[in-house]
C-alpha positions as CSV (number, residue, x, y, z in Angstrom):
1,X,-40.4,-11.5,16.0
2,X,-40.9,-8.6,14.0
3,X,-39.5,-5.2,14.2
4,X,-41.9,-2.4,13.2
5,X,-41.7,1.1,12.7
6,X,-43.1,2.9,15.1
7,X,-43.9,6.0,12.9
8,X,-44.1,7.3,9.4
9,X,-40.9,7.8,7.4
10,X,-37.9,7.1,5.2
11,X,-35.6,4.4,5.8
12,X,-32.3,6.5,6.4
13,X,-29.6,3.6,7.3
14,X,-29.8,0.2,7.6
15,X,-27.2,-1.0,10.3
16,X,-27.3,-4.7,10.2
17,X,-27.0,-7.3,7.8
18,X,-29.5,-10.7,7.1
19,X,-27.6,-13.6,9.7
20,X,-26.3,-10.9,12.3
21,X,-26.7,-10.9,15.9
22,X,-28.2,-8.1,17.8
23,X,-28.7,-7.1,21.5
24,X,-31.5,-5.5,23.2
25,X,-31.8,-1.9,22.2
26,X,-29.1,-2.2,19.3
27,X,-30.2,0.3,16.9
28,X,-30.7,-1.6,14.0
29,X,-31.8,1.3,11.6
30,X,-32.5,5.0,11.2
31,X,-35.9,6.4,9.8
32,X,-36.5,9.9,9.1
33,X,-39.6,11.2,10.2
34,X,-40.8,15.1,9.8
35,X,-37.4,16.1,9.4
36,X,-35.6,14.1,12.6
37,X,-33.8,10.6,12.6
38,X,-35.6,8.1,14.8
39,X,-33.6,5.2,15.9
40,X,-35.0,1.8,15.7
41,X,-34.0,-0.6,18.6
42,X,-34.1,-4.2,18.3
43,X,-36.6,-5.6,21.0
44,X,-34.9,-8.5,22.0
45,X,-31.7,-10.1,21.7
46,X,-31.7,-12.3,18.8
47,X,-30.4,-12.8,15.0
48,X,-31.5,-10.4,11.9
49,X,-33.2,-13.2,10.0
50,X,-34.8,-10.7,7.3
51,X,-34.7,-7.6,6.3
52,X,-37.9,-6.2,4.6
53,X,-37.3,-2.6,3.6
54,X,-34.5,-1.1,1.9
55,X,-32.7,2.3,2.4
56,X,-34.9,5.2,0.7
57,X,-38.2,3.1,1.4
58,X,-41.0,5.4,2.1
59,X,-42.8,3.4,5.5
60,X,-46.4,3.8,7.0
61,X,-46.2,3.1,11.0
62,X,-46.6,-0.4,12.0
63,X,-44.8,-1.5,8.9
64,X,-42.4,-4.8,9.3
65,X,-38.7,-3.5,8.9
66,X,-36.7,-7.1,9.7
67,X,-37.6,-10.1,11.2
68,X,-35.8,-11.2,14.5
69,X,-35.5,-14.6,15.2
């Protein structure tokens, strides 16, 4: 499962690591978007299999962050 950004932005933090386990709604990064930090949630429960962008990364919306398997 892919995790998307859901708008425009800079990745701020990244707050997992490839091979960890996540809940539902752990916030797995921070983007920056017109001046606020928008949390990203994990969708499911799951594992961080791959993570696509790194912190700094300039994202469009609908971009693939990290893969949740």
């Amino acid at each position: 499962m892919d995790i998307k950004a859901r708008v425009p932005g800079t990745v701020k933090a990244i707050n997992v690591k490839e091979g960890d386990p996540v809940k539902l709604r752990d916030i797995v990064c921070i983007l920056e978007a017109m001046k606020m930090e928008q949390p990203v949630p994990a969708p499911a429960e799951g594992t961080i299999k791959a993570i696509k962008v790194a912190v700094g990364a300039k994202v469009k919306a609908g971009e693939v962050l990290m893969v949740l398997e």
